[in-house]
N, C-alpha and C positions, 0 to 999 in steps of 0.2 A: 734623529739618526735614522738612517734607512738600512734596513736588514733583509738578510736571506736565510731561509731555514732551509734544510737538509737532514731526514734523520739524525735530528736533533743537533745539529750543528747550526748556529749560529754566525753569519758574516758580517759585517760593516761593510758597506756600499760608500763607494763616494764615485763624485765626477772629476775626471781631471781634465780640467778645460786645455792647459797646456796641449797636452797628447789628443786631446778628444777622444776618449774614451771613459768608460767607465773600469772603475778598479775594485775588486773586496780582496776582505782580509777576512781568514776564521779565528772568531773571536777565542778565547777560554783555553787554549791549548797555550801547551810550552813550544811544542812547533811552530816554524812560520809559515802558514800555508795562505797563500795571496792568488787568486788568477784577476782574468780581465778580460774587456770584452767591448766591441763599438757601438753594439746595440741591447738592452736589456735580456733579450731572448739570447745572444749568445754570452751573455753575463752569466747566465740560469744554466745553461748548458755547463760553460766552462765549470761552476761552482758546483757543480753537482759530480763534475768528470774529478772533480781537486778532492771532495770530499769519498770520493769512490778508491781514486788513487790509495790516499790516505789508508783507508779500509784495507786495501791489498796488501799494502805496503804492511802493514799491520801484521797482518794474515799469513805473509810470506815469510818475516822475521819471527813467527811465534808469539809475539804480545798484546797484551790487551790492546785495542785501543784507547785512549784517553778521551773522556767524557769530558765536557765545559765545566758540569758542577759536579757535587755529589749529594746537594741536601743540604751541607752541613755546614752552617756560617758561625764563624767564630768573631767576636767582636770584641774590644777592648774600648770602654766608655769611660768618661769621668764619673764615679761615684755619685754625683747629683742627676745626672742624666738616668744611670742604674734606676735610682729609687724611683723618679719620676716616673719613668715605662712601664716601673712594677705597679706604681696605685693607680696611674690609667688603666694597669692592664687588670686589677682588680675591681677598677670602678667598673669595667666593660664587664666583670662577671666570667675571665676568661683567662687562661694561662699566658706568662709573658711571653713564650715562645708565638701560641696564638696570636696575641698581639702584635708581637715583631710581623709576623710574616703577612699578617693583613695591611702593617704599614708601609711597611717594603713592595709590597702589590701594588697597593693601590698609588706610591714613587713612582715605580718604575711604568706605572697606566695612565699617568697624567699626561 
């Protein structure tokens, strides 16, 4: 997957050969915020002008902006899966949280 960061904003890039252009979307949000663009440079422009927008847009109505994450991952697992992460995560000498989140890293690094 190819991505754009912007104070801490996340995009998804794709090409759309149809149009010839390239298109993103900001990932993590409940809004749908998309620009686009015919050459990477104005891809980076337009994504940065989408992600600023946003910010105003924010700013002018009074509300927080919304962040992608917040830290805090909830996960509902089979019971066998539970145990398993807990005595990996004990063989490693390290909390399951610790655990999850080195495993999750190192997913989403590959």
């Amino acid at each position: 997957m190819n991505t754009m960061t912007h104070k801490g904003y996340t995009a998804r890039i794709e090409y759309d050969e149809r149009d010839n252009l390239f298109a993103g979307r900001i990932l993590g949000l409940r809004a749908i915020i998309s620009f686009q663009g015919e050459t990477v440079d104005e891809l980076r422009k337009e994504f940065i002008a989408a992600v600023e927008d946003y910010l105003n847009d924010c700013l002018q109505q009074g509300i927080t902006p919304e962040k992608s994450t917040s830290g805090k991952l909830m996960l509902r697992v089979p019971p066998e899966v539970h145990s398993a992460a807990l005595i990996a995560a004990q063989a490693a000498g390290i909390s399951l949280n610790q655990w999850a989140t080195e495993v999750l890293k190192n997913a989403v690094h590959a």
